[in-house]
N, CA, C and O atoms as CSV, one atom per row, in Angstrom:
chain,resi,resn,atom,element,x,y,z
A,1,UNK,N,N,-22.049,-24.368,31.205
A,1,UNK,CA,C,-23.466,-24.600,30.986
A,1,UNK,C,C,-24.221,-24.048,32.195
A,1,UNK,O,O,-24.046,-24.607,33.278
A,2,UNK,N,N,-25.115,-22.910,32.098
A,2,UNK,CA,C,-25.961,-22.652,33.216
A,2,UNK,C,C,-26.824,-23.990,33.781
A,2,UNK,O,O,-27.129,-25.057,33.248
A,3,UNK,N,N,-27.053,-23.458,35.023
A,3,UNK,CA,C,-28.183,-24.589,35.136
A,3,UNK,C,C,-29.598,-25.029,34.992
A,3,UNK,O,O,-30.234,-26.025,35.337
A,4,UNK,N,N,-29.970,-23.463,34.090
A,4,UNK,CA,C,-31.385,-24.301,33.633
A,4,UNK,C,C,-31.115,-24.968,32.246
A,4,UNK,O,O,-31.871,-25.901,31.973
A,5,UNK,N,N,-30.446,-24.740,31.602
A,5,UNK,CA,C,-30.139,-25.983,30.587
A,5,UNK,C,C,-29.563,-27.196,31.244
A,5,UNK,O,O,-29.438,-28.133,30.455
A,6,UNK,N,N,-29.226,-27.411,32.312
A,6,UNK,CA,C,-28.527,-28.525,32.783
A,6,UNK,C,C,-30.006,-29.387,32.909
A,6,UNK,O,O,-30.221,-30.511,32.455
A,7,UNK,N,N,-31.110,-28.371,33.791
A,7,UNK,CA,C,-32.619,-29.016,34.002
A,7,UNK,C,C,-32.999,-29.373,32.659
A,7,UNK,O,O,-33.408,-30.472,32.285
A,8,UNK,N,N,-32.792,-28.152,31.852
A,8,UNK,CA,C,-33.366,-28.993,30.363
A,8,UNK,C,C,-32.983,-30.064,30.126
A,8,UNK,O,O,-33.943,-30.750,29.777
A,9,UNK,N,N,-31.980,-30.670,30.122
A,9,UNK,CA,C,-31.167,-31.722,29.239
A,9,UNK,C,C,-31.458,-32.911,30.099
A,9,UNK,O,O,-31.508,-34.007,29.540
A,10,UNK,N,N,-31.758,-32.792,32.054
A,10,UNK,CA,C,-32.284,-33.219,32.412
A,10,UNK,C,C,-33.532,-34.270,32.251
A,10,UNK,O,O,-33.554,-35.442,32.627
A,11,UNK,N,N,-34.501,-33.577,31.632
A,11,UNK,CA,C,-35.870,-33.328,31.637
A,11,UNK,C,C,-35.966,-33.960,30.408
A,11,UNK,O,O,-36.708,-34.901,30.127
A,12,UNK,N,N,-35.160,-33.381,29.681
A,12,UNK,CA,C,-35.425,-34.159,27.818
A,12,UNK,C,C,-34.287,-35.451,28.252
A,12,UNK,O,O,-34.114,-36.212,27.300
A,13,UNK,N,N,-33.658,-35.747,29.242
A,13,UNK,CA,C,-33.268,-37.052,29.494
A,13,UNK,C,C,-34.330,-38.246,29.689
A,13,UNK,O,O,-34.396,-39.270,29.009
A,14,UNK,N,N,-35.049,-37.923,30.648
A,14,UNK,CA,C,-36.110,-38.273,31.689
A,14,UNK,C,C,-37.149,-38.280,30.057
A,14,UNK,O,O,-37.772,-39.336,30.173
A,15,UNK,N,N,-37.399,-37.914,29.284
A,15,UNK,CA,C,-38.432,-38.103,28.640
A,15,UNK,C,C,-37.837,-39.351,27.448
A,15,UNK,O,O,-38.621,-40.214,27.055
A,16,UNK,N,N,-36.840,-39.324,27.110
A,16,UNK,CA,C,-36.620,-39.973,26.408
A,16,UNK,C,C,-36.356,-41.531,26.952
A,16,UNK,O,O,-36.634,-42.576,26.363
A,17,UNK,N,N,-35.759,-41.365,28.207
A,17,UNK,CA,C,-35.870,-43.022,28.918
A,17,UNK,C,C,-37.201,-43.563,29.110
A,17,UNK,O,O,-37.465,-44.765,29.142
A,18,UNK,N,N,-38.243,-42.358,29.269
A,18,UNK,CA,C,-39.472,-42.695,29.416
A,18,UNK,C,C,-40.018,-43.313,27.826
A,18,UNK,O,O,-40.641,-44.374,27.864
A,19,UNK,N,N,-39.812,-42.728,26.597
A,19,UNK,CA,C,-40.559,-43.364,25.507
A,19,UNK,C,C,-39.525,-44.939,25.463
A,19,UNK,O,O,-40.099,-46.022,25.577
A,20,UNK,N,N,-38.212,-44.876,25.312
A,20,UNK,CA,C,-37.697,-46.209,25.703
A,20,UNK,C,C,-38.198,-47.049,26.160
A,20,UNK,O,O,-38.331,-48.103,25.537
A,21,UNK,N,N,-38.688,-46.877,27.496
A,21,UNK,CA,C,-39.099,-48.096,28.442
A,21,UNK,C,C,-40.559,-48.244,27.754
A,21,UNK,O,O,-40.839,-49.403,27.445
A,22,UNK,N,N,-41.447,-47.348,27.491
A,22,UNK,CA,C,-42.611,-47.641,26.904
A,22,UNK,C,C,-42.618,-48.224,25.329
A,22,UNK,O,O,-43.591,-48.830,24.880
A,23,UNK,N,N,-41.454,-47.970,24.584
A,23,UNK,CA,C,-41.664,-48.898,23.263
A,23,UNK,C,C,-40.633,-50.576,23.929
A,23,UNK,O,O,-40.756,-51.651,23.341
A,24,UNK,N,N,-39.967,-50.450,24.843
A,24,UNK,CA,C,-39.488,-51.821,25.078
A,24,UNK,C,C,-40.725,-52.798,25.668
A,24,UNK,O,O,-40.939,-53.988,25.434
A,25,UNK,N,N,-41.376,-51.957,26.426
A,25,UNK,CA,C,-43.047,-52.693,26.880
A,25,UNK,C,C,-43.537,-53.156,25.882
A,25,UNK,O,O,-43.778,-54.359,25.985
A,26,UNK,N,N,-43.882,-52.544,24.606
A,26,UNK,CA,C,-44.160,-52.906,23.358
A,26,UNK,C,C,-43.594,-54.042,22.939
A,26,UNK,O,O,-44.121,-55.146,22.804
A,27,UNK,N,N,-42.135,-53.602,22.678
A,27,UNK,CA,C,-41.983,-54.983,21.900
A,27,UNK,C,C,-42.163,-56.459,22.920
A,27,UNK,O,O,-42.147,-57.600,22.456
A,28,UNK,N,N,-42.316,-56.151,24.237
A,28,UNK,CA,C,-42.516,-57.702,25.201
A,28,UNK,C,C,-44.013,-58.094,25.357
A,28,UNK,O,O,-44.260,-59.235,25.748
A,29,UNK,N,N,-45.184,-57.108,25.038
A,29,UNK,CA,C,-46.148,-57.461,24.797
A,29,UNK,C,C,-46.449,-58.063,23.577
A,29,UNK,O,O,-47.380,-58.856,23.441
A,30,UNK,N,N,-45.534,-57.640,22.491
A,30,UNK,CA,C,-46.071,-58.071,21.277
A,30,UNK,C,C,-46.270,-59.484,20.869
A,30,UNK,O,O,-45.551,-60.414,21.235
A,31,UNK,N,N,-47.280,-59.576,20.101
A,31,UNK,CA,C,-47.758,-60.937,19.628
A,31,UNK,C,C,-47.220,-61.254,17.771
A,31,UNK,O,O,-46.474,-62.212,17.566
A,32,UNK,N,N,-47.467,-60.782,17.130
A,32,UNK,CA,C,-47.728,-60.698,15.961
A,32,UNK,C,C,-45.917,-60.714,14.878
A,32,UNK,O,O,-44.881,-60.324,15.416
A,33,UNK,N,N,-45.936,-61.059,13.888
A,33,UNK,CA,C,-44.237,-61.086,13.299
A,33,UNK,C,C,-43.782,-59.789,12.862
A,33,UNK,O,O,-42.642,-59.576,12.449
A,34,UNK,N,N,-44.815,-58.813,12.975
A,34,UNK,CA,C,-44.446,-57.628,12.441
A,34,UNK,C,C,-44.399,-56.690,13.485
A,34,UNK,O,O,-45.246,-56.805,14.371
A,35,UNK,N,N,-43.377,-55.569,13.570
A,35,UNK,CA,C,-43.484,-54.054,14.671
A,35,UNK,C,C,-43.627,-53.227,13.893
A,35,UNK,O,O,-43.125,-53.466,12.794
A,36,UNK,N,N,-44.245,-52.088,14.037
A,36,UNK,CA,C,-44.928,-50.939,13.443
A,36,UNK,C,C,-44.529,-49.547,14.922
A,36,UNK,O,O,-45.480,-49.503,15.703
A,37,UNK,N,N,-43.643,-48.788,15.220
A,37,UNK,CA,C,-43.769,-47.450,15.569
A,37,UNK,C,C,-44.095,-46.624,15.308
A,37,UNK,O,O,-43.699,-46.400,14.164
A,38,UNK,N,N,-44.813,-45.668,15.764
A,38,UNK,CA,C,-45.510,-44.741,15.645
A,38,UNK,C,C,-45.092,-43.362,16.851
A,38,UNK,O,O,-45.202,-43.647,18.044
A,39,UNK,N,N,-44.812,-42.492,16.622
A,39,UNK,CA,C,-44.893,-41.564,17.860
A,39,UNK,C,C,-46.160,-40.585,17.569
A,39,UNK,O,O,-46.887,-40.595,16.576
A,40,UNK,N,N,-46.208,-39.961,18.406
A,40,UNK,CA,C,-47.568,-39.005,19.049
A,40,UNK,C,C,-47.386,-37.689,18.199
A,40,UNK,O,O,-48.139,-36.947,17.570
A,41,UNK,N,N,-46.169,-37.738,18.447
A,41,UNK,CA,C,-46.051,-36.592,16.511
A,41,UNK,C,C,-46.223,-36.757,15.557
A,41,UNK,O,O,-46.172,-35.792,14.793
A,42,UNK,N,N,-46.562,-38.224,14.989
A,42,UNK,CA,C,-45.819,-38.822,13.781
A,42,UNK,C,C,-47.549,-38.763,12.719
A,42,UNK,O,O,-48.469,-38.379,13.440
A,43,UNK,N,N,-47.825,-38.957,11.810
A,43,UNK,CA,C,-49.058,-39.086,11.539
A,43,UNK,C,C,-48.216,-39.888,9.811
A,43,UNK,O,O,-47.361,-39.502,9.013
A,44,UNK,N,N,-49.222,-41.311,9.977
A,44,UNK,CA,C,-48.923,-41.738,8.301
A,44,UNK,C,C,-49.981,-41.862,7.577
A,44,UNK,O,O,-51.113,-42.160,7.959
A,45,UNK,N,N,-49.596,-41.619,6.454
A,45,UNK,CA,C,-49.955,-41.853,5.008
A,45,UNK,C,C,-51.346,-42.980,5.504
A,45,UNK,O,O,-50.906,-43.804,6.307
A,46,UNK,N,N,-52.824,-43.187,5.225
A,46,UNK,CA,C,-53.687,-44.167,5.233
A,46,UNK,C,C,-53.480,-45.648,4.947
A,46,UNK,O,O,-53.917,-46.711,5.387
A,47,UNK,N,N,-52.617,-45.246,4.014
A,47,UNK,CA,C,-52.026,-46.419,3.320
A,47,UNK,C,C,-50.445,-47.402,3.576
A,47,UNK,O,O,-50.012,-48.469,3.140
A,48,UNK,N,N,-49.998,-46.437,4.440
A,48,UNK,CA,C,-48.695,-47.048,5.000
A,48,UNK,C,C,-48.425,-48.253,5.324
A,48,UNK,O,O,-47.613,-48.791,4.571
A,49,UNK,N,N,-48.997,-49.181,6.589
A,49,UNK,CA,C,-48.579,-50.240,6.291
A,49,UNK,C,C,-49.315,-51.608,5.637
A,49,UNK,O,O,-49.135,-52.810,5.827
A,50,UNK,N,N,-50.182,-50.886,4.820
A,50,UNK,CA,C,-50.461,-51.837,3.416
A,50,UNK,C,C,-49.367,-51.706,2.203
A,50,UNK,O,O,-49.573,-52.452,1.246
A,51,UNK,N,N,-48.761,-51.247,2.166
A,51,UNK,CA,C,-47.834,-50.749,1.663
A,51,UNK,C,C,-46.851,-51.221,1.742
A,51,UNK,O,O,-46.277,-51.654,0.742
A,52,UNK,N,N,-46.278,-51.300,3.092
A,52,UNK,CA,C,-44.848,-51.701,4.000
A,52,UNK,C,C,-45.868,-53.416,3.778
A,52,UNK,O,O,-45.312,-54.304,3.132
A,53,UNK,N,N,-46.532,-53.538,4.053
A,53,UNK,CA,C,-46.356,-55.277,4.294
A,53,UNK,C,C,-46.870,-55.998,2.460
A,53,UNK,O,O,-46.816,-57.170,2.088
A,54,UNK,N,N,-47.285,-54.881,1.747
A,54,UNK,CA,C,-47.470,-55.958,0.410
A,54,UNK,C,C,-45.721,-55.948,-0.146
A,54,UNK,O,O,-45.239,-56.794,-0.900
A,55,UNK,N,N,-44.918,-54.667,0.503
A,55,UNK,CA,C,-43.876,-55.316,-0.157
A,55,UNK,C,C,-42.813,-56.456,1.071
A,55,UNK,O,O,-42.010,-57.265,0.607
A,56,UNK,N,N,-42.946,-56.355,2.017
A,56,UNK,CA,C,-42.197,-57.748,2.635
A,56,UNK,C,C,-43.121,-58.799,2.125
A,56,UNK,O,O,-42.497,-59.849,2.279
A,57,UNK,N,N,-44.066,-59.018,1.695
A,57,UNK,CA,C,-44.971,-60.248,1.224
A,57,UNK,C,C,-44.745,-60.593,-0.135
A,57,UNK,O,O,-45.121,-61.686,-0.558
A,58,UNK,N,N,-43.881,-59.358,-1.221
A,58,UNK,CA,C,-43.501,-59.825,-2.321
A,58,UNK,C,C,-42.177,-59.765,-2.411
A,58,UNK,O,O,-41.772,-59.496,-3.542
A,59,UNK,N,N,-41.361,-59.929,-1.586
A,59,UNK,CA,C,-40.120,-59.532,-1.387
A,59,UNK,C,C,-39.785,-60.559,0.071
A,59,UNK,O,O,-39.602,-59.844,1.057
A,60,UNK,N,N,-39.688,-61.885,0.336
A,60,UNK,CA,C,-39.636,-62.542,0.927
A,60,UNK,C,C,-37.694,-61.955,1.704
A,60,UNK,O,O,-37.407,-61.585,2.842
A,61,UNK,N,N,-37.251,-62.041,1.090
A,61,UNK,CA,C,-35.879,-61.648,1.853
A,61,UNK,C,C,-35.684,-60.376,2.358
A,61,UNK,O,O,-34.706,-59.996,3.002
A,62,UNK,N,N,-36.462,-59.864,2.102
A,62,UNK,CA,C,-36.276,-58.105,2.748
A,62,UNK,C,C,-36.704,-58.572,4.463
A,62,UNK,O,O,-37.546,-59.393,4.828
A,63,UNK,N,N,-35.989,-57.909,5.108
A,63,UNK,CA,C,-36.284,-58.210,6.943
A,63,UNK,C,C,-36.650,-56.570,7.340
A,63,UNK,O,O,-37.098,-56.361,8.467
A,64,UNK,N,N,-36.495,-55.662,6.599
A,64,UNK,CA,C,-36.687,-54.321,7.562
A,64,UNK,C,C,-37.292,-53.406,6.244
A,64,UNK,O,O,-36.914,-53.466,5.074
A,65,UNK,N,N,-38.134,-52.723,6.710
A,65,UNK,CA,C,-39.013,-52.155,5.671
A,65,UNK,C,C,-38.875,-50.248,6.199
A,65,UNK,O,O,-38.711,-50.196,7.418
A,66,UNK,N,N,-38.897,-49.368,5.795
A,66,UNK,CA,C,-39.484,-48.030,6.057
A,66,UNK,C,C,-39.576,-46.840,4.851
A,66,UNK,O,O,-39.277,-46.936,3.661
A,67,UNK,N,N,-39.960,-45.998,5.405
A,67,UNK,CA,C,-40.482,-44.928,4.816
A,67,UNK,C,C,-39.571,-43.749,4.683
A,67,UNK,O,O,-38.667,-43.651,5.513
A,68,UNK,N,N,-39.723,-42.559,3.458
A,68,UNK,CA,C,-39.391,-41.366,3.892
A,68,UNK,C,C,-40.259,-40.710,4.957
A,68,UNK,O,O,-41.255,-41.242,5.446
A,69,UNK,N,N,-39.629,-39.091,5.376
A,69,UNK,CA,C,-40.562,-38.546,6.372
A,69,UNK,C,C,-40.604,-37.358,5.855
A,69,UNK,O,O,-39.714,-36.900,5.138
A,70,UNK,N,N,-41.773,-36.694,6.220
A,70,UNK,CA,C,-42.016,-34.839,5.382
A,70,UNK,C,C,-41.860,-34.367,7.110
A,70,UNK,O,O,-42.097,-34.887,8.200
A,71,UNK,N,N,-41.427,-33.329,6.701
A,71,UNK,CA,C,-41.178,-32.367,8.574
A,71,UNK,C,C,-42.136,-31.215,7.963
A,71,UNK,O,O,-42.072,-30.733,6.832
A,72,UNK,N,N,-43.155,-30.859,9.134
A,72,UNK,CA,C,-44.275,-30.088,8.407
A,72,UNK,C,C,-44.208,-28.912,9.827
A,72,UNK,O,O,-45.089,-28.325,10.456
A,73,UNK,N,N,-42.914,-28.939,9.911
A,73,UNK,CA,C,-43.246,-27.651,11.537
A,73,UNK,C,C,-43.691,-26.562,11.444
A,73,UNK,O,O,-44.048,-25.923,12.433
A,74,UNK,N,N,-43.807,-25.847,9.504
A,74,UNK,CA,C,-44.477,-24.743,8.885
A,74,UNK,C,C,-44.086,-25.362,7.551
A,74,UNK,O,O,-43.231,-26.170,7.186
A,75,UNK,N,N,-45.633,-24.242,6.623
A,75,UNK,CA,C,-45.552,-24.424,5.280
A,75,UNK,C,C,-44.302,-23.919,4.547
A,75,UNK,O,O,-44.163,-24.117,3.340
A,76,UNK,N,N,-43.279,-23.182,5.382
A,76,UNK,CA,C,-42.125,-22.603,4.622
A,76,UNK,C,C,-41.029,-23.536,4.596
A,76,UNK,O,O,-40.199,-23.493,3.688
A,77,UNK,N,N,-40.948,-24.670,5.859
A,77,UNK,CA,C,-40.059,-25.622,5.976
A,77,UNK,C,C,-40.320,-26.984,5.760
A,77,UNK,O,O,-39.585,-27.931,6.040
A,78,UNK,N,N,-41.551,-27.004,5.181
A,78,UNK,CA,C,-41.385,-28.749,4.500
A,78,UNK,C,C,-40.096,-29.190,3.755
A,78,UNK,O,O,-39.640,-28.754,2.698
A,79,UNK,N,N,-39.657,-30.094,4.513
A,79,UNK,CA,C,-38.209,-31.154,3.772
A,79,UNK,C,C,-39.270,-32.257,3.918
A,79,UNK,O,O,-40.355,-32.477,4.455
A,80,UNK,N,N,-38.056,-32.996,2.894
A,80,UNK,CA,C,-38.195,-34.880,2.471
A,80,UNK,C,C,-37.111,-35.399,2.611
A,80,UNK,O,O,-36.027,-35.103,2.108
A,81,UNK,N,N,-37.474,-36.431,3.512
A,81,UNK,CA,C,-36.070,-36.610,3.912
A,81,UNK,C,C,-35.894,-38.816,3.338
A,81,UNK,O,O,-34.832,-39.415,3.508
């Protein structure tokens, strides 16, 4: 492995301990019975978690709720995943 990929892998280390520690802040601030993530890439549906919470509200035993995701990095590579 050269060593500017060593810095890369570095660097995308260092970023990822960084969103870690900032969604673990999250969950120790949190107040509320529900968590909702979101990243800075991520963009949902208007309607998402009206959605996600009318069905844990009609669905009393369900504990974990989510979504599919569309990858929109160009109009030639939209997946559904």
């Amino acid at each position: 492995m050269e060593s500017s990929e060593i810095k890369l892998f570095l660097s995308t280390m260092r970023i990822i301990a960084e969103q870690l520690n900032q969604e673990n802040k999250g969950l120790r601030l949190a107040k509320g019975g529900f968590l909702a993530f979101i990243d800075n890439d991520d963009i949902w549906e208007s309607n998402k978690l009206e959605l996600q919470m009318n069905h844990f509200n009609n669905n009393p035993d369900v504990d974990v709720c989510f979504s599919y995701m569309e990858s929109f990095l160009s109009p030639e590579l939209v997946e559904r995943y």
